[in-house]
N, C-alpha and C positions, 0 to 999 in steps of 0.2 A: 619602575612601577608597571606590574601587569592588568592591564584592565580588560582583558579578554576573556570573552567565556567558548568552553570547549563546544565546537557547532555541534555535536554529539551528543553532548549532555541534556538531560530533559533538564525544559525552559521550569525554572523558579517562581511560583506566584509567592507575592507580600505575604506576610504572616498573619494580617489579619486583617482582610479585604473589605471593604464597606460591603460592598456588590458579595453577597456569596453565594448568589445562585444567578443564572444569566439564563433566557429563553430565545433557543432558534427560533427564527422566526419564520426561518424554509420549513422544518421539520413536526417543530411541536413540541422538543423534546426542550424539558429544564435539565441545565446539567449544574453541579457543582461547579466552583471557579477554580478552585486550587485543586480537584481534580482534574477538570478538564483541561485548564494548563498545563501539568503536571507528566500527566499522557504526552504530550508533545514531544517532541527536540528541540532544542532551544534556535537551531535555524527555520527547522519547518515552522514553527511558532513566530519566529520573527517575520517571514513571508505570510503566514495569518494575519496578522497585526496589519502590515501594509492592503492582505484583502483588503479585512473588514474596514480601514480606514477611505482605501479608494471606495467602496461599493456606498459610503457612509455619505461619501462626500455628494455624489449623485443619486440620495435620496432612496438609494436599495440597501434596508437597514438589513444587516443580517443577523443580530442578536438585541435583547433587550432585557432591562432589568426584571427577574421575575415577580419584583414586588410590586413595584409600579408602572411598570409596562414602560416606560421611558426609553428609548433607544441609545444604545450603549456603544464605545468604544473601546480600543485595548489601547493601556497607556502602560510604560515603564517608567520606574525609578532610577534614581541617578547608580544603583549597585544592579541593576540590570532584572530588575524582579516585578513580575508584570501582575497590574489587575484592570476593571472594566472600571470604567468611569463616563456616568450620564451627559447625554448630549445638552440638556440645561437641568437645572434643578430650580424649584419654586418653593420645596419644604417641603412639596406634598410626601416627600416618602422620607422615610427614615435613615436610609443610607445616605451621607455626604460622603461626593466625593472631588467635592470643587474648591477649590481656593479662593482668597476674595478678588483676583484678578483672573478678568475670561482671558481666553486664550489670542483676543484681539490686543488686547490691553498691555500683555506680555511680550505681544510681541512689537506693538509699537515701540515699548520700553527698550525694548533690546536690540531695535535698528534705528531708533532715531539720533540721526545725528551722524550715524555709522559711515564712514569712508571707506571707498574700495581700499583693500588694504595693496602694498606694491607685489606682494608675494602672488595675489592675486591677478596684479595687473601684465604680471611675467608671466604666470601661467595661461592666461588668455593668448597673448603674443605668441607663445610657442606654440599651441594649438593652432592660430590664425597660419603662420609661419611653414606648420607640416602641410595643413591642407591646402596651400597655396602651392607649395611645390608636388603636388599631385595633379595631373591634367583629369583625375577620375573626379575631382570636386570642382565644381562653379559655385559663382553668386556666394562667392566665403567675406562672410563681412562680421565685426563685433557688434553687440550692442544694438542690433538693430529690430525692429519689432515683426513680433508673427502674431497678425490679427487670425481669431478663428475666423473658418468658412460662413460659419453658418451666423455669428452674433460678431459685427465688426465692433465692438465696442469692447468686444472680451479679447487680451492680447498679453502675450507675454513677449518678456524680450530677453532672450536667451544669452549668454555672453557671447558664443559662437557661433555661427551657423554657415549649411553651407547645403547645394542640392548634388545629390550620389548620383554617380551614371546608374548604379545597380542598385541604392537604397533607397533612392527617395530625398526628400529634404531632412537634415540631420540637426539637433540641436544639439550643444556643447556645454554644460553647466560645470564651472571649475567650483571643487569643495572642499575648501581650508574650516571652515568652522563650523559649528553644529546650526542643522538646520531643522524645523520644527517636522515631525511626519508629513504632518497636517500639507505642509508646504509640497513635501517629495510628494506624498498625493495626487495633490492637484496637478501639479507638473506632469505628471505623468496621464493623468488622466487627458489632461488638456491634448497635450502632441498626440496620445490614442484617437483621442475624437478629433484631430485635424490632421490625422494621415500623415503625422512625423515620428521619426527616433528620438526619445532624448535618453542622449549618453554622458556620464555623470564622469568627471574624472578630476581626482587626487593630486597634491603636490607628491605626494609621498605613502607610503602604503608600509607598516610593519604589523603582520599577524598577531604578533605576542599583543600588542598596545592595540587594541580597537577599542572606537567610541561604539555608542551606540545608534549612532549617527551613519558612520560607515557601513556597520554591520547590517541598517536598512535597506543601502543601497546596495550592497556585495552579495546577501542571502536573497531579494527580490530580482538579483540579476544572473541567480545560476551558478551563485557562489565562484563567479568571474569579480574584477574588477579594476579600472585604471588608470596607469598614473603619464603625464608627460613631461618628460623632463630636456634636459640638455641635451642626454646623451638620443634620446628618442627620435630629437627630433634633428639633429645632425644626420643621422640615417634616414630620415623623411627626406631630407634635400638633397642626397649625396645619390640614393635611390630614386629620388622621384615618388617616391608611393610613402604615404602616411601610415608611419608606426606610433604604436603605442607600448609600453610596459606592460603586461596584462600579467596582475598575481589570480594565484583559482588550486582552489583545494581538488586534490586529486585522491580519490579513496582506493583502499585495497583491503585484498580478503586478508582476513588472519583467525583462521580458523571457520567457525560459524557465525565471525563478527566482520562488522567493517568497521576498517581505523582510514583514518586520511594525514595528509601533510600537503604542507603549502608550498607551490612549484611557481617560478618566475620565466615568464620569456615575454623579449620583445617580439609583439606580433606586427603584422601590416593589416592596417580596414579590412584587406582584401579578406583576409584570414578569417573572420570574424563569421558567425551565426548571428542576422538579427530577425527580429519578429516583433514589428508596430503592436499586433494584438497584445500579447504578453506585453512589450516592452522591455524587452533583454536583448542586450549582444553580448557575445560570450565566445573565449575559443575556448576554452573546452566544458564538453557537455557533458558536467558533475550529475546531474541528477541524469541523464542517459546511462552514464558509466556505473555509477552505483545501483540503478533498475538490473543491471548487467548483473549482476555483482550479485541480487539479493536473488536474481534467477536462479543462476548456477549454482549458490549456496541451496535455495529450495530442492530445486534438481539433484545436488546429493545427496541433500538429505532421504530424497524419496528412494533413491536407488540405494542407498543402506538401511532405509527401512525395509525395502523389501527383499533385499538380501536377510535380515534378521528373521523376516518374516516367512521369507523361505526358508529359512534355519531349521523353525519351528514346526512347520509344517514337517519338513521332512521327518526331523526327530517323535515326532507324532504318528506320521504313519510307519515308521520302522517298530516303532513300542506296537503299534496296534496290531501289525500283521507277525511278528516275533513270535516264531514259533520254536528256537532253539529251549533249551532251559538255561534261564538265566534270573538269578534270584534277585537280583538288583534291577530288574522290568518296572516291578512296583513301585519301588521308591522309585526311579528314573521318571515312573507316569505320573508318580503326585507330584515331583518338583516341577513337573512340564504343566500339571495343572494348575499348581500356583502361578506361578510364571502367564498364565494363559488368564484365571481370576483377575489377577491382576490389572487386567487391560481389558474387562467386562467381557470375556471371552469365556462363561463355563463350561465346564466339562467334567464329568465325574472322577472324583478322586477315587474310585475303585475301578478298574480297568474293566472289570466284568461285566458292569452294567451293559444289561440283554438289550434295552430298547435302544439304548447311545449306539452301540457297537455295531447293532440290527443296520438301525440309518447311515452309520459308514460304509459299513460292509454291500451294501444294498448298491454306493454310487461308487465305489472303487469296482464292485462287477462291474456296471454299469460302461464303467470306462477302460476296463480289461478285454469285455467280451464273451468274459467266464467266472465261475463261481470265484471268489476270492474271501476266506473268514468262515466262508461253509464247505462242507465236506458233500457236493453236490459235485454233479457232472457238465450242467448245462445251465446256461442263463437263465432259461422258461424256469428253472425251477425256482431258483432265487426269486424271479417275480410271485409265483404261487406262495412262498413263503413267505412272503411279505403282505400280501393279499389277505393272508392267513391269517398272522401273528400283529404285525404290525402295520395296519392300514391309516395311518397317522404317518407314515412316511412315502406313500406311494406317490403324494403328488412329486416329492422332489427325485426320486424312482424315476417316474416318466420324465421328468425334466433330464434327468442325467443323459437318459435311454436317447432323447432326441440329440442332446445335446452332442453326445459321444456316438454318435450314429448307428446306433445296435438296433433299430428297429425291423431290421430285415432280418437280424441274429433271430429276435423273438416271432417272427411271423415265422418262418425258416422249420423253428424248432417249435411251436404251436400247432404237431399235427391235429389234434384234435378239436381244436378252434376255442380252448376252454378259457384261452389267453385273450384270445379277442373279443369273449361273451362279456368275459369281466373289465375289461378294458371299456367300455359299453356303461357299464357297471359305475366302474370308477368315475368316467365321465359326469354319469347324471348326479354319484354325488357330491362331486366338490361344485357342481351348478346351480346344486343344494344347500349346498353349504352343508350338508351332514357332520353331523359331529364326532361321528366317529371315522370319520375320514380326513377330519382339519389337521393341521401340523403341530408340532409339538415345537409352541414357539420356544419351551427353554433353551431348546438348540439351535435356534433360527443366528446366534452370535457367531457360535464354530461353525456350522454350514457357511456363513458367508464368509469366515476368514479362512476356511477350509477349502471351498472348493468357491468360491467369489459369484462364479458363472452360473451357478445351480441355485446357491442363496440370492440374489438379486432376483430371479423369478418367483420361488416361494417367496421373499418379501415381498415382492407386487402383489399375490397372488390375496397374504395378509391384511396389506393394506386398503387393497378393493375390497375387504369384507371388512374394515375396522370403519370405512367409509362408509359403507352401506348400514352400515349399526348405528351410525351417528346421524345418519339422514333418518335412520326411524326411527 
């Protein structure tokens, strides 16, 4: 029997959840349940579940019914399919989602009377047995009580324990049978607020067959997990240093996706990452490794986008400046257009348009140094020609001009100073905002994907006047 779910797979809500709407209560936001779920992955979900159950336990609710404000937590079904379920119910609200026994009730029922079982009692031993033979552990005792610091009345007592030259004091909970969240919870919480580790470990461990029980403890702890057995713990003594079995999902790239499979080695403590805050030890650092992973997948992605996107470019300015004859230009310009539509980038389907071409032509000079599109001799004139005909592109003109450092070209070749009257000119009106000197934001998409450096300052340039419109 497989009772596993793929830790990849987005988590499952019930079919038809009492709770169907839940309110954050950091945020403000109501979201759907079996959406918000749903969104998930069924591991990152399962470490949700463990939050919102610790934050729950010490009174920092994180979600709540949106119908009756009642503060809510995440419970699963025995097929592994999660919804919210109220912290009490009194009737006042519509949604049930309680049984007729609390959660105290069930669980007296289901330890009372309960014996350690022997499987349990060998697994204790073995634990007790490695860390004995390790000189890096003191004070290892079964069974014994760890009062909190702060309320001596509040105590647990761990089946193991023992104090780490480099950890700290350590607790050891052996886990044969299913144990309530609610309980991992508290455990967990308690050793955080008394400055200990608690480390959870298995008789046994097969991936295919997980409860949902393990899956709390394995996906809260870094998707590490582990087991002690004979074999562990004959090289705890033989060595001197306490080993463990440690299973832990290791992921890889496969394509633009990440897959993983499950890797076994006996490690030593020494091995180990832990960290009281969290409350994880782990050797290997699955969510590190996959952060990795989603890096370098993003990072090619971006480097083949902009490899395609120089593609386009280029194929754009070759159509534009193409002066041989060649009858298939046209159609080459409209497929490049579509192509360019497509990705809200327009550009006119007829190659000829005077004012589009003007504005290219204007910053490829720009960035030449010399006429380029016009049949002119000298830069100064391409500016006067623009000044002229098209004064709806002059601001991204002077941008190019600075940018591509031709400003000494135009002073240079500005013998008679007509460049710099109007320059003057230009100035007061786009500080105007004049209207016949604003840009023609239809082009403001292929300016920016066209030449990036250029478009970014006319967007600014846009947007302090789109702002200034909305303040009056």
């Amino acid at each position: 029997m497989n009772d596993s779910t793929d830790p990849l797979a987005p988590a499952t809500p019930v079919d038809n959840p009492e709770i169907d709407e839940v309110l954050n209560l950091q945020t403000g936001q109501i979201s759907n349940v079996k959406a918000f779920i749903s969104q998930h992955r069924y591991d990152d979900f399962i470490s949700v579940r463990m939050s919102v159950r610790e934050n729950f336990q010490k009174g920092n609710y994180l979600y709540a019914c949106a119908l009756c404000g009642t503060p809510v937590y995440v419970v699963a079904s025995p097929d592994k399919k999660f919804f919210f379920r109220h912290a009490h119910e009194d009737g006042s609200c519509t949604a049930h989602t309680r049984g007729r026994l609390s959660l105290e009730e069930i669980r007296a029922r289901k330890y009372n009377g309960q014996r350690e079982s022997e499987a349990h009692k060998r697994i204790k031993a073995l634990i007790e047995r490695s860390l004995l033979a390790d000189s890096n552990f003191q004070s290892v005792a079964q069974e014994r009580s760890w009062r909190a610091a702060r309320d001596p009345k509040s105590r647990r007592q761990p089946d193991v324990q023992a104090e780490s030259n480099r950890f700290g004091r350590i607790a050891f909970e052996v886990q044969l049978s299913n144990t309530f969240l609610d309980e991992v919870a508290s455990r967990r919480n308690f050793y955080r607020e008394n400055g200990g580790l608690l480390i959870w470990v298995l008789g046994r461990f097969l991936p295919e067959y997980r409860r949902l029980m393990v899956d709390d403890l394995l996906f809260s702890n870094n998707s590490n997990i582990f087991v002690v057995d004979d074999e562990t713990t004959k090289l705890s003594e033989e060595c001197r240093m306490f080993h463990m079995r440690c299973f832990f999902r290791r992921p890889f790239r496969d394509g633009t996706a990440i897959i993983d499979n499950w890797s076994e080695e006996i490690v030593s403590f020494a091995q180990l990452t832990c960290d009281i805050k969290t409350q994880t030890a782990f050797f290997f650092d699955y969510d590190g490794e996959e952060k990795r992973l989603h890096d370098v997948i993003a990072t090619d992605a971006e480097v083949e986008r902009e490899r395609a996107d120089q593609a386009l470019r280029d194929e754009f300015l070759s159509l534009l400046t193409a002066t041989e004859e060649d009858y298939d230009i046209q159609a080459r310009w409209d497929t490049l257009a579509a192509k360019l539509e497509s990705r809200g980038i327009p550009i006119p389907y007829h190659s000829q348009d005077s004012g589009f071409r003007a504005l290219m032509f204007s910053i490829l000079s720009a960035k030449e140094g010399e006429p380029v599109g016009w049949k002119f001799q000298k830069l100064i004139q391409v500016a006067n020609q623009i000044f002229h005909a098209h004064k709806e592109h002059l601001l991204a003109f002077g941008y190019a001009i600075k940018h591509y450092g031709r400003t000494s070209t135009l002073d240079t070749q500005d013998k008679k100073g007509i460049w710099t009257r109007r320059r003057a000119i230009i100035r007061e009106a786009l500080h105007g905002h004049d209207p016949d000197f604003l840009p023609n934001q239809l082009w403001l998409p292929a300016l920016l994907f066209l030449f990036p450096d250029i478009g970014r300052h006319v967007k600014a340039y846009i947007d302090r006047l789109d702002k200034r419109l909305d303040d009056f």
